[in-house]
C-alpha positions, 0 to 999 in steps of 0.5 A, spaced: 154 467 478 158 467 485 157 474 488 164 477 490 160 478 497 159 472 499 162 468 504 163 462 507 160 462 514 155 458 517 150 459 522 148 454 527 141 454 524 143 453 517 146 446 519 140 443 523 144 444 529 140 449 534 136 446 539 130 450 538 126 453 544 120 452 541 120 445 539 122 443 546 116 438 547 118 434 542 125 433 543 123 427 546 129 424 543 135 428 545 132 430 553 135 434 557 142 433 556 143 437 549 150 441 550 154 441 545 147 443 541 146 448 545 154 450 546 153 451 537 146 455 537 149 460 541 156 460 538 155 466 533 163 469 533 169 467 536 175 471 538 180 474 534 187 475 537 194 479 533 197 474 529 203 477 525 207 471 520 212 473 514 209 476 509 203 477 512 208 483 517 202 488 516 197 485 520 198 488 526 191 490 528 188 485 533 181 483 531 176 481 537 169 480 536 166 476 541 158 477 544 158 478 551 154 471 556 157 467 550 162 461 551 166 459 546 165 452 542 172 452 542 173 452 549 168 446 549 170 440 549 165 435 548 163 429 552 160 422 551 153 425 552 153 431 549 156 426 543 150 422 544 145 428 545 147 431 539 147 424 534 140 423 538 139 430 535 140 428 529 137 422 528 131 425 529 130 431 525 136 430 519 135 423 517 135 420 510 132 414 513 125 414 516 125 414 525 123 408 525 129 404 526 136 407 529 140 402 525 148 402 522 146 406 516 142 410 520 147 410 526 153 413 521 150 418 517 147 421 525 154 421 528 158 423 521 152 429 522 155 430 528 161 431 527 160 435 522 157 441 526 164 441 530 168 441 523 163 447 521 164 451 528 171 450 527 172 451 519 169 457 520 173 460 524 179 458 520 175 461 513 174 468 517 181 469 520 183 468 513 179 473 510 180 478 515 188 477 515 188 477 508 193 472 508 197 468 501 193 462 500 195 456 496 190 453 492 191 445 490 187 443 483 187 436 482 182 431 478 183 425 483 182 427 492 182 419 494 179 421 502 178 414 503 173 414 509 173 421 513 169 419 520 174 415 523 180 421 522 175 426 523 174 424 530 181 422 531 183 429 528 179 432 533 182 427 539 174 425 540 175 417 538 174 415 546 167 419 546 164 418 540 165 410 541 163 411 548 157 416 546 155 410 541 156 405 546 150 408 549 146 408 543 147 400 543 152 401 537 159 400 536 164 405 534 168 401 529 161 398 526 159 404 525 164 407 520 164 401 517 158 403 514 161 408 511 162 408 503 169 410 500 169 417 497 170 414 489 174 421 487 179 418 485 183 412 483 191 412 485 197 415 488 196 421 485 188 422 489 191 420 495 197 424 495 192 430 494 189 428 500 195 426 504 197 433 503 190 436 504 191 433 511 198 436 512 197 443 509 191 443 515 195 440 520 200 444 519 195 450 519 197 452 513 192 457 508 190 452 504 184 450 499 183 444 495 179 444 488 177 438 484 170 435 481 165 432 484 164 425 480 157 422 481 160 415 479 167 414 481 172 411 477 169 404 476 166 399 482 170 393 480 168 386 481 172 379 480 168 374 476 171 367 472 172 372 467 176 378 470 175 384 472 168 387 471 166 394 472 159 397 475 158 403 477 161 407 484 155 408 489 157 411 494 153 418 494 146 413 493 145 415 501 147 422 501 154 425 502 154 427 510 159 430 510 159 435 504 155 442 504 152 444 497 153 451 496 147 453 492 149 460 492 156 459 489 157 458 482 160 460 475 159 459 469 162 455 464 162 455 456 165 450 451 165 451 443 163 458 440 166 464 437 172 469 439 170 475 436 172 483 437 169 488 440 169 496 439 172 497 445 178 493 443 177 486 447 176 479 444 170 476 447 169 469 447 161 469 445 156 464 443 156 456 444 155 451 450 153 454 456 153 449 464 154 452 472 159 448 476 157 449 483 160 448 489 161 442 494 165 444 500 168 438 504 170 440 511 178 437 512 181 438 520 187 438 522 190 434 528 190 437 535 188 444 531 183 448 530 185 449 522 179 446 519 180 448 511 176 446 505 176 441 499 172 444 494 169 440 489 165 442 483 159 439 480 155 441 473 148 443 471 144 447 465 140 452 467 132 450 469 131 454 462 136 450 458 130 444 459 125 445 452 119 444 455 115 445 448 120 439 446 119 435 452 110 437 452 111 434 444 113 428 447 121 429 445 124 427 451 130 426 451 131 432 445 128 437 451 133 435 456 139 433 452 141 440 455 141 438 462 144 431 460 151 434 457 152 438 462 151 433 468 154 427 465 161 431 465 161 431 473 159 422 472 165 418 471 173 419 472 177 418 467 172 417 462 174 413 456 177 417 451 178 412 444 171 415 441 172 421 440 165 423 445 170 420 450 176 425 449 171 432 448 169 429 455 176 428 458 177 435 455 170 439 459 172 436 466 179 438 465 177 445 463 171 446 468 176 444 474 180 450 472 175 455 469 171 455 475 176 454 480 180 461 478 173 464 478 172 462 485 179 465 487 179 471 483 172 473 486 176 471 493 182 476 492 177 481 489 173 481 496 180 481 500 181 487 496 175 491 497 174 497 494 181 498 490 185 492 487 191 491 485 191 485 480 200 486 481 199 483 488 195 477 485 201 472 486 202 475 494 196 472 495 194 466 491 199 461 489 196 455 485 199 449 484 197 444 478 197 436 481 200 433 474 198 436 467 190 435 468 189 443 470 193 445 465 189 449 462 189 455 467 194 457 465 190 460 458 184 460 463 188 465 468 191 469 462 183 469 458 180 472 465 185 477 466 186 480 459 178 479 457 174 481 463 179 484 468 182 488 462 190 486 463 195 487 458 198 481 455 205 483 459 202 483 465 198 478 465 203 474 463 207 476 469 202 475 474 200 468 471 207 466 471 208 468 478 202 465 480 202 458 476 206 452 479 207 445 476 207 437 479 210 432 473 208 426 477 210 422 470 215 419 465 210 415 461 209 419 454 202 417 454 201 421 462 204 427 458 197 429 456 197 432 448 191 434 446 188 434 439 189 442 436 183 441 432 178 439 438 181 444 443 180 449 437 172 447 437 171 446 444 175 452 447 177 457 441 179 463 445 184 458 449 187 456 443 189 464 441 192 465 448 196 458 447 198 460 440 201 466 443 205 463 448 207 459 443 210 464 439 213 468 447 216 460 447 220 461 440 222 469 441 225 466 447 229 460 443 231 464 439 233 469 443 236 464 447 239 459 441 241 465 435 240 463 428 247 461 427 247 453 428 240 453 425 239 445 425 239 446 432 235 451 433 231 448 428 232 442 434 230 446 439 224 449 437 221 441 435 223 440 441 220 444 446 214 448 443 207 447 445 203 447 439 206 440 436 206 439 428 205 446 426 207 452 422 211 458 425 209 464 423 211 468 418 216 471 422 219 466 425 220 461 419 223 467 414 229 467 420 229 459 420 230 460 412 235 466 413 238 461 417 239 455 413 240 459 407 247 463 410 249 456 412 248 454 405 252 460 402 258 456 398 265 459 397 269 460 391 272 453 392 265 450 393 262 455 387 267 452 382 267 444 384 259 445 384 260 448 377 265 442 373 259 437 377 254 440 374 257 439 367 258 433 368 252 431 369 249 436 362 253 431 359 250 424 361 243 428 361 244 429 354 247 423 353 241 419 357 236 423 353 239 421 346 237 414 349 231 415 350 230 418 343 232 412 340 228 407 345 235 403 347 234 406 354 231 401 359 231 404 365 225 409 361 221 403 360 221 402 368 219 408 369 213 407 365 211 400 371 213 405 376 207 407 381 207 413 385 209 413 392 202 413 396 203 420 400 205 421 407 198 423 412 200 429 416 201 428 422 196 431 426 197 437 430 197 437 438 198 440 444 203 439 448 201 440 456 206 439 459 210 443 455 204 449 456 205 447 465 213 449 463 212 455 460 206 459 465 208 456 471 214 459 476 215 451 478 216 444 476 218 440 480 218 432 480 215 427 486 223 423 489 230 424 488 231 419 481 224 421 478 226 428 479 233 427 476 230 424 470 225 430 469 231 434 468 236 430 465 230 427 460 223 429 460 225 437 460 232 437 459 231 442 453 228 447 459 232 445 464 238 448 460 234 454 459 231 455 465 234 450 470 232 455 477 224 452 476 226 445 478 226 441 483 225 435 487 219 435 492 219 427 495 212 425 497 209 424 503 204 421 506 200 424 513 201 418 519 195 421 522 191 415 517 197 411 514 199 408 522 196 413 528 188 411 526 189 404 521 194 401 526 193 403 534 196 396 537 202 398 532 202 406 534 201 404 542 207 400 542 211 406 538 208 411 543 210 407 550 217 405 547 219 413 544 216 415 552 211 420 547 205 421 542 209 427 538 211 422 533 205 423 530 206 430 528 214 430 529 215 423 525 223 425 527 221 421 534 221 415 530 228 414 529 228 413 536 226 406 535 232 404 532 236 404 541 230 399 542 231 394 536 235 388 540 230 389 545 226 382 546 221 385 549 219 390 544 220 385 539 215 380 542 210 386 542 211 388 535 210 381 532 204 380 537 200 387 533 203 385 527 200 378 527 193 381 530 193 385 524 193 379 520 188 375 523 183 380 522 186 381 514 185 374 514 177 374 516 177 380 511 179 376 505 174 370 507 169 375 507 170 378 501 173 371 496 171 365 499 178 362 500 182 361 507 188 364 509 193 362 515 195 368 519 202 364 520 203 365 514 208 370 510 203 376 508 206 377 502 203 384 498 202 388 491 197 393 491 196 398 486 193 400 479 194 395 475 198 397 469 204 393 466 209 397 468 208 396 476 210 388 473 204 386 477 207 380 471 212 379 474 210 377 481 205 372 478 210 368 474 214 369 480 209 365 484 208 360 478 215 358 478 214 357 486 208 353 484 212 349 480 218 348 484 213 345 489 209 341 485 215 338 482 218 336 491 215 331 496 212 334 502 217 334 506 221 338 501 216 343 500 216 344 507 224 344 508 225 349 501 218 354 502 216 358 507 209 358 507 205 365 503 199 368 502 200 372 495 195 378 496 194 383 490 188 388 489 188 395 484 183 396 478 185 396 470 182 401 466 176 399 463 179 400 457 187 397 458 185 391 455 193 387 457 192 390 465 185 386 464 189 380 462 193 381 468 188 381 472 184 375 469 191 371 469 192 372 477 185 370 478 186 364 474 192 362 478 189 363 485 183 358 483 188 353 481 193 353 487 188 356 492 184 349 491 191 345 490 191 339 497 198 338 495 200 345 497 195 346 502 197 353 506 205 353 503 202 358 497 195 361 497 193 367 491 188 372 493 186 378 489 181 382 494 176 386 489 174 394 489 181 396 492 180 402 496 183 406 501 180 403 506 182 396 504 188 399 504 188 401 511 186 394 513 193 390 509 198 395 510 198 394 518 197 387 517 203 387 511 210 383 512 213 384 504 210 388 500 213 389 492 214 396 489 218 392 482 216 398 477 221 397 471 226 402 473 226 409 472 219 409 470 216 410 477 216 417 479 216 416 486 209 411 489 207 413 495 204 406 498 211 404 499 212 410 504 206 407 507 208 400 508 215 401 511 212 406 516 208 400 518 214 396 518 212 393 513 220 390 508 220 392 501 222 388 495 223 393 490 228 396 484 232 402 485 226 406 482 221 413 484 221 413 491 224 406 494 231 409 493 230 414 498 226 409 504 232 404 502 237 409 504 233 411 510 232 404 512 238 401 511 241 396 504 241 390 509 232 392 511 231 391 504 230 387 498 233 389 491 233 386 485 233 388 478 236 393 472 237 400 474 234 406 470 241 409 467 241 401 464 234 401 461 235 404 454 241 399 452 237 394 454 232 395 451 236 397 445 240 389 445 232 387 445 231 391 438 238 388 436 236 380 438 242 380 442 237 378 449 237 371 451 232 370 456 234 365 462 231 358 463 227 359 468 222 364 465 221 360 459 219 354 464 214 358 467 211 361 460 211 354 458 207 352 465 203 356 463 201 355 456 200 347 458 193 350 462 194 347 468 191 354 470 185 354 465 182 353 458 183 361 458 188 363 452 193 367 455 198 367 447 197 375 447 199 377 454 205 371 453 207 374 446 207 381 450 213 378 453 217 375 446 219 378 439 225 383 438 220 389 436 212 392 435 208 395 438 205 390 445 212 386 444 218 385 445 217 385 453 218 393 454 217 393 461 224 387 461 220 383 465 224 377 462 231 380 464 228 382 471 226 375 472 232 372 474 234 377 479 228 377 482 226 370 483 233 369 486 232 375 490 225 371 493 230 366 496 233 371 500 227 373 502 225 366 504 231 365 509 230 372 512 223 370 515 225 363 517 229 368 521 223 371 526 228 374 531 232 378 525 225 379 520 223 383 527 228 387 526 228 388 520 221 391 520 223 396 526 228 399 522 224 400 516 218 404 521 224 407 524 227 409 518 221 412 515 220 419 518 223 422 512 217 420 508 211 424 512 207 429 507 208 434 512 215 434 510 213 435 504 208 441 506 213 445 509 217 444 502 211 447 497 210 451 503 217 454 503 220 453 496 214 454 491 208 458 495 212 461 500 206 462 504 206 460 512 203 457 518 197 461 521 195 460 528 187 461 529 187 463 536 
């Protein structure tokens, strides 16, 4: 375990960076010329000015420790030989490959070295202004951080792209090649990793006391492939080569147990004994903010046994897999992301990794406020200085974890536990799909964590006093709706005491009155006398029904349901905080999700729209755009002000602007369109419109609906003369990209089926260039930052009310990029930033969705033509010998599960194929398009995650901004 004493600085010599006066002979590689080397052995310290801010008003001490004949890092700003001394350096004596070659993999991980070191002399100042400040720090917990490649924006951030491309111009190599070697970081999958990490980037640009914790996953979702069978999933790889970008703190871990028993001691406390024993270890990421010293850190957990867990007796008797199995469980819960969870040993999986985020997390802040504290802690001040905030339902289980340490090990009382969890705890809802809010199988949380069910058990009975207390046993159908509605513990008995009052409940309104008493009293003669009338039948054998009877088999039993917890429920309940991600989703938890709490605690929600940080999304992966921004608004402050955008707006009619935004948008293209010849084998023209939907595949984004979309273009163009497919269509090339979960089976379909059609129409000389299909494989963020800038429609067609807000749309319209979307998450916000005219909607609207789905059920739809003709198309073959009845009969039937079309991508489907028309007519028009796609970067600067920040900032953590020196 992590003493409470230690801390996070590094020395220069613990990171291989000094220049070692000893070993000057054989530095034969670096010469003389080792600055910045230098610069970094001697730096040991640095200053510490008065900082006062908010809360933190006590501060008033200035803090100086400075060596004397010391220069400061800070003030040294490298140079292009220096830089390439310092990779030198590190190609040399931190390699991962042999010295023989100083290729690309080399050049990379000796320049990302090199970063790294004024990363860390910039991280350590932050951590040690934090500590010696004692300021509030909020913590960000998410299972996903989608960081994409870090060298491109590390070396952006800290302004030194032109010399570390002009020091490797030096070494013979080029910058962009360089970071291209560079894997993708696989810690996540989708919008919610790369939210975290757009946030991380915000919070340390922002200069924001700000930690992230998550796990540290040795294989990533999935690599996929696109084969002639779909998708197929092989394993990430990216740490095969080192990670050198992370620091493995070898001297910070806690342990984390599963299973056991909870037994009682004699000094009162409950003690969780027993079980399962692993240690989750620290990784730190270094994250930099933009033109500021502010270096925060990601923290990322991975899990082993201890060396004594290995049984060497087993191992030496030739069981070898018996005498390590200890080790294997306990590493294989930092392997997969969202590990599949059909088999049971996929649920218990699940369930670990949740936990040990959280476990291991809330040890490592509590040790951090404990040592802030020094000798007397004061555990009321906890939440004035820890502000925790759990992306989604995943970190859940810190709300019991936080409760368990403080009850347990601190010695708290159940009162102020509470008081101090709730005051800490903050909860993100980034869903309305009930299988997105989690619930967890009562008897596997009981098996596996013991002593959280006993505290989750308590809260849910806090819960029902509080319904209770709120709602009176008078009305007790509705309390009894209530209490069904909101608990926690989901299909399970109230206790004693609360069922009695439910019963009294029930029975004071059951307590008839005289009038009912003496009308209950003649119906009960009554039927004395035709049961006795009846019984003198069956004695004589002339009644029939007794003879019935007899056939009659007994009912099977009803199965019980099972008993679950609700984590989202628990979220509610132990935080301080729920907020949704845009303004419609937001409205939607309020008015559905939680409705039930919002009446009773309506001050903890509200709305926090995403952002995404423009330093990656347009200033690093799209510089001629960013260039041409920057020369018309007369400033570079757009990039940490993204206000200045909407200056953009005096300058639309300007030709020449115009010309110049149509010349990045089509350089953009040209090197998509390389990119997709690489990748699939298939030709694209840069002329034509580049037409984009990329994210996770799953029904409900209608990644459908698309397809059939360009099915019924196809067919239109294959039923027309030449001429006519030229006069009627704008030439397209449809690019889709997103991974399905391994185990989705319909999202797979999806995946099998555009691939299908791309073989079919990419190969079609008919078509030639009017229409090309084009699924890009194992998308990522760094294939994101190559199409968004190269993007002229993208589509955000979610069926509406079912997405909370995405944020890939935010990217697309800051990179002028025109939407086609329905009035769902997110696109409300950018359609009303942007302007109705410069964007493209179609579709249902959310209010409308239930009554639909109800004239489904009811048999009352009556599909249109046009979507017929295209399921028809397809059944035909054209696009394969592939059976395609169960995605096909996804869209059809009244009612079942997997049927009925529940994401109404037949009802949408006029609308939207008529929608594509106008989207046609608007592109014949460049001058107008033009304009349009300026509006839409001008009309994006609400949607920057630094806005978002200073909301959580504000309103949520109230923490503030802390200048370092």
């Amino acid at each position: 375990m992590a003493s409470s004493s230690t801390t996070m600085r590094f020395s220069a010599a613990s990171i291989g960076v000094a220049a070692r006066s000893s070993a000057k002979s054989r530095l034969r590689f670096i010469g003389r010329n080792a600055n910045l080397s230098l610069r970094m052995r001697r730096m040991s310290s640095f200053s510490v000015v008065k900082c006062v801010s908010g809360s933190e008003a006590k501060v008033q001490d200035t803090v100086a420790k400075q060596q004397e004949a010391t220069t400061s890092l800070s003030s040294f700003t490298p140079d292009a030989s220096s830089i390439a001394s310092s990779i030198k350096y590190h190609a040399e004596f931190t390699p991962l490959f042999s010295p023989e070659n100083f290729d690309l993999p080399q050049a990379f991980l000796a320049t990302a070295q090199s970063v790294r070191d004024s990363l860390i002399i910039n991280w350590n100042a932050t951590y040690d202004y934090y500590e010696k400040l004692n300021v509030k720090q909020a913590y960000y917990l998410s299972m996903e951080f989608l960081q994409g490649r870090a060298l491109l924006n590390a070396i952006g951030n800290l302004e030194l792209t032109g010399p570390y491309a002009e020091a490797l111009s030096k070494l013979g190599h080029k910058l962009e090649s360089v970071a291209y070697q560079e894997p993708d970081a696989a810690l996540g999958n989708g919008g919610l990793g790369r939210l975290a990490s757009c946030f991380l980037d915000s919070l340390a640009t922002l200069n924001y006391p700000a930690w992230g914790y998550g796990l540290r996953y040795k294989y990533g979702l999935f690599k996929q492939r696109i084969t002639k069978d779909g998708q197929e999933e092989v394993a990430e790889d990216w740490l095969e080569m080192g990670n050198p970008w992370e620091i493995i703190r070898n001297d910070v871990s806690y342990p984390v147990k599963f299973y056991g028993k909870v037994v009682s001691g004699s000094d009162g406390k409950k003690h969780w004994i027993g079980g399962e024993d692993i240690k989750a270890v620290a990784h730190d990421v270094p994250i930099p903010g933009y033109k500021t010293k502010t270096t925060i850190n990601l923290r990322l957990w991975s899990t082993k046994a201890a060396s004594e867990e290995f049984d060497l007796s087993a191992f030496n008797a030739g069981r070898h897999t018996e005498a390590s199995e200890a080790l294997a469980n306990a590493e294989k819960i930092c392997y997969i992301l969202y590990p599949g969870d059909e088999p049971i040993e996929g649920k218990i999986l699940r369930l670990k990794q949740q936990y040990t985020l959280c476990s291991a997390s809330l040890q490592d802040i509590i040790a951090r406020f404990e040592r802030r504290s020094g000798a007397n802690v004061n555990w009321e001040e906890f939440p004035e200085k820890v502000a925790v905030q759990m992306n989604d339902t995943h970190p859940t289980l810190c709300i019991p974890e936080l409760m368990r340490i403080l009850i347990d090990v601190k010695g708290l009382n159940w009162k102020d536990a509470w008081n101090i969890t709730q005051r800490t705890v903050a909860y993100t809802n980034h869903t309305v799909l009930p299988e997105a809010l989690e619930k967890w199988s009562l008897d596997l949380m009981q098996k596996l964590l013991p002593r959280h069910i006993e505290i989750i058990e308590m809260i849910d009975e806090e819960l029902v006093r509080t319904i209770i207390a709120e709602y009176g046993t008078e009305n007790s159908d509705l309390l009894e709706k209530k209490l069904k509605e909101m608990r926690i513990l989901e299909n399970v008995e109230l206790t004693a005491e609360f069922a009695d009052i439910l019963v009294k409940s029930k029975e004071a309104i059951d307590i008839p009155s005289e009038e009912q008493q003496s009308s209950e009293q003649a119906e009960a003669e009554d039927e004395k006398d035709d049961d006795e009338v009846e019984a003198v039948a069956k004695k004589n054998g002339t009644d029939e029904s007794s003879i019935e009877d007899e056939k009659e088999e007994l009912p099977e039993p009803v199965p019980e349901p099972p008993k679950l917890v609700r984590m989202a429920n628990l979220c509610v309940v132990g935080g301080h905080a729920v907020n949704g991600v845009a303004e419609i989703h937001s409205e939607i938890v309020k008015d559905d999700v939680f409705n039930a709490f919002y009446k009773l605690w309506p001050e903890k929600f509200q709305n926090k729209t995403n952002g995404v940080t423009p330093r990656r999304w347009i200033r690093f992966c799209n510089p001629d755009l960013s260039k041409i921004i920057t020369e018309w608004i007369g400033t570079e402050d757009w990039v940490l002000n993204t206000g200045k955008l909407a200056e953009l707006r005096k300058f639309v009619d300007n030709e020449d602007l115009q010309v110049q935004w149509r010349e990045a948008k089509r350089s953009n293209k040209v090197k998509v369109a390389a990119f997709i010849r690489e990748k699939t084998g298939y030709s694209v023209s840069p002329d034509a419109m580049f037409d984009i939907q990329v994210k996770r595949i799953h029904e409900y984004k209608r990644q459908l609906m698309n397809i059939f979309g360009i099915v019924y273009r196809y067919k239109k163009m294959k039923e027309m003369s030449a001429a006519e497919r030229e006069a009627n269509f704008v030439p397209r090339v449809c690019i889709f990209g997103g991974k399905a979960f391994a185990t989705y089976v319909q999202a797979k379909r999806i995946v099998k089926f555009i691939t299908d059609v791309g073989a079919t129409v990419n190969h079609d000389p008919e078509i030639g260039d009017l229409l090309k299909v084009v699924f890009v494989p194992d998308y990522n963020v760094s294939v994101a930052e190559m199409l968004i800038p190269a993007s002229e429609l993208s589509q955000h067609i979610s069926t509406a009310g079912m997405e909370a807000s995405g944020t890939s749309n935010m990217k697309f319209a800051m990179n002028g990029c025109i939407l086609i979307g329905t009035l769902d998450g997110a696109n409300v916000e950018i359609r009303e930033e942007v302007g109705a005219d410069n964007f493209f909607l179609f579709g249902a609207k959310a209010h409308e969705i239930a009554g639909l789905r109800k004239e489904r059920a009811e048999g009352k739809f009556v599909p249109d033509p046009r979507f017929e003709e295209v399921k028809e198309f397809v059944r035909s073959g054209v696009f394969g010998s592939y059976n395609y009845d169960e995605l096909m009969g996804s869209l059809e039937g009244n009612e079942g599960f997997g049927r009925a079309d529940y994401f109404l991508v037949g009802k949408d489907f006029p609308s939207y194929i008529e929608c594509q028309e106008k989207v046609d007519e608007a592109y014949r028009d460049q001058t107008k398009w033009t304009r349009m796609s300026i509006l839409n970067t001008a009309g994006s600067y609400k949607f920057s995650s630094d806005r978002t920040i200073h909301e959580y900032a504000r309103e949520i953590w109230n923490i503030e901004p802390v200048q370092l020196p």
